[in-house]
N, C-alpha and C positions, 0 to 999 in steps of 0.2 A: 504494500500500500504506500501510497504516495504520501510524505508527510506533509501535513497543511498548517502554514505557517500563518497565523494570525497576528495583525497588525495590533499594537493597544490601542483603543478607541482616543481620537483628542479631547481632552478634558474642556481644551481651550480652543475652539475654532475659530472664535473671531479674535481670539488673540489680545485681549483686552484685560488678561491677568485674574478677570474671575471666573472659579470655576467647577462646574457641574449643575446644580442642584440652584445654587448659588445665582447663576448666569440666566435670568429671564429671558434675554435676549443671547442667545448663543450664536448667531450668525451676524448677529449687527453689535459691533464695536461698542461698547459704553465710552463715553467722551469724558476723561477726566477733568473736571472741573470746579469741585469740590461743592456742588448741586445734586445731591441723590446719585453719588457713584457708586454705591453697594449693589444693586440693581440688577446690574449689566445693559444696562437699556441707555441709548443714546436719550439724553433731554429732549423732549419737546420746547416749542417755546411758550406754549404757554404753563409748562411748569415752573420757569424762569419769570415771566410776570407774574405768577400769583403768591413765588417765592418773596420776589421783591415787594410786591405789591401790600403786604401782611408785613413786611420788614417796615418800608418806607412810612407805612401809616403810624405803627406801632411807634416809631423814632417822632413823627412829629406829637402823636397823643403825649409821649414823656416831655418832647422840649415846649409844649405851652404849658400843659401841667406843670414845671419847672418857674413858667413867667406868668403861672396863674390868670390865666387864658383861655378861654374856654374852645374847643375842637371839634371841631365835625368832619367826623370821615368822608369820603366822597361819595357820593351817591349810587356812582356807579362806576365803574371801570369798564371799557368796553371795548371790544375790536372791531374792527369794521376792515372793505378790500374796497380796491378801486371798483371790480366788478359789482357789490354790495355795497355802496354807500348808504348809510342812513342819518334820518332825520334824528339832528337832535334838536334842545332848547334853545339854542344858540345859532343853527345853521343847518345845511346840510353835512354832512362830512367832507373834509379836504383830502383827497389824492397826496399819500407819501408824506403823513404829516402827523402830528398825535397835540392835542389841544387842550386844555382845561375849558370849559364849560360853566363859570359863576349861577349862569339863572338855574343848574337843575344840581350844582355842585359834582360834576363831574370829569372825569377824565376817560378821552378816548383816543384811543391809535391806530392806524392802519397797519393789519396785522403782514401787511408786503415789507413795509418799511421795516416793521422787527426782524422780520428775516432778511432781507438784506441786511440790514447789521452784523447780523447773527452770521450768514453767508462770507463778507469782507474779512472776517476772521480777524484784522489788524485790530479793531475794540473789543473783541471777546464778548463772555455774555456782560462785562459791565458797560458796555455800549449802548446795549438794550437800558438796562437799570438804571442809566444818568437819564434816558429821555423820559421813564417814568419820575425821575426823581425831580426833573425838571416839570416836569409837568404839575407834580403835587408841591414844588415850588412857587408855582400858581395859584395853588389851592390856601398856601401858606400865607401869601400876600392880599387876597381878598379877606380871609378871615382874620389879617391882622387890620384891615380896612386899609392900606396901601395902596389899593388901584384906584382908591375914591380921591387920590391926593393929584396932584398936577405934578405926573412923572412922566417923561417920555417913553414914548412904547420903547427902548432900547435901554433905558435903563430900568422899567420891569422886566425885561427879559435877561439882563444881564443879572439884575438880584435873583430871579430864578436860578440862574446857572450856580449862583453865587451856593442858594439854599441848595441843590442837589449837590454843590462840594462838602455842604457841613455833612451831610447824610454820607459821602464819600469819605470823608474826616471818621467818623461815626463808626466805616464798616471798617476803616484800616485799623483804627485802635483796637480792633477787636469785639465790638459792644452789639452788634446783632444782636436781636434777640431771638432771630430762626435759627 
């Protein structure tokens, strides 16, 4: 009889370092990124917004509670596509853009634009996470009554940028609370 020589099965097929049992995803690579890498399952992106999104609110509820302030989460967070625009409070939706929203307190994004980000690979997922952060930089400045003052639209956009640095400040110290 002819001996049959058996290969040992790969633990690790997609070669992503976890493995068996372990590896939800065994043929598609998990994307180390320090977002749900146990898994073995590549991120989607919206578990990257909703990661941030519970982050970014969570940090502003502490820094007005801190200046005894009172806080309102946004109403709604939302994604939208060029093909699917919708109506919100404020407008239709813009093509490749993500906006705050005052009259319904919201923030929405065109879910193209996250993945191009996401795609560019040179911002990584914090790419994504500065335009929500800037966005609920937004949200930070109406409820601090800021946009009722005589500012140039450039210099509320640039305090937003300003506010999604503290929240960038915030994640590098370490202080997440995801």
């Amino acid at each position: 009889l002819p001996t049959v020589v058996q290969e040992p099965l790969d633990t690790d097929p997609d070669q992503d370092d976890i493995l068996g049992e372990d590896d939800q995803c065994p043929t598609e690579p998990e994307n180390l990124n320090n977002i749900f890498d146990t898994d073995g399952c590549a991120d989607v992106p919206q578990d990257l917004i909703n990661l941030a999104a519970q982050d970014i609110d969570q940090f502003w509820e502490v820094e007005f509670a801190e200046g005894n302030f009172p806080y309102e989460s946004p109403g709604t967070l939302r994604g939208y596509s060029d093909s699917r625009p919708i109506q919100t409070a404020c407008a239709v939706s813009i093509p490749d853009n993500a906006f705050y929203c005052p009259v319904d307190n919201s923030i929405y994004y065109d879910e193209g634009l996250i993945r191009a980000i996401l795609r560019a690979r040179k911002f990584g997922d914090f790419g994504t996470v500065v335009v929500l952060a800037h966005e609920w930089g937004h949200l930070a400045q109406a409820e601090l009554g800021l946009t009722q003052s005589d500012f140039w639209n450039i210099e509320l956009e640039l305090q937003a940028d300003c506010f999604a640095g503290a929240y960038g400040r915030y994640l590098a110290q370490g202080k997440a609370i995801c």
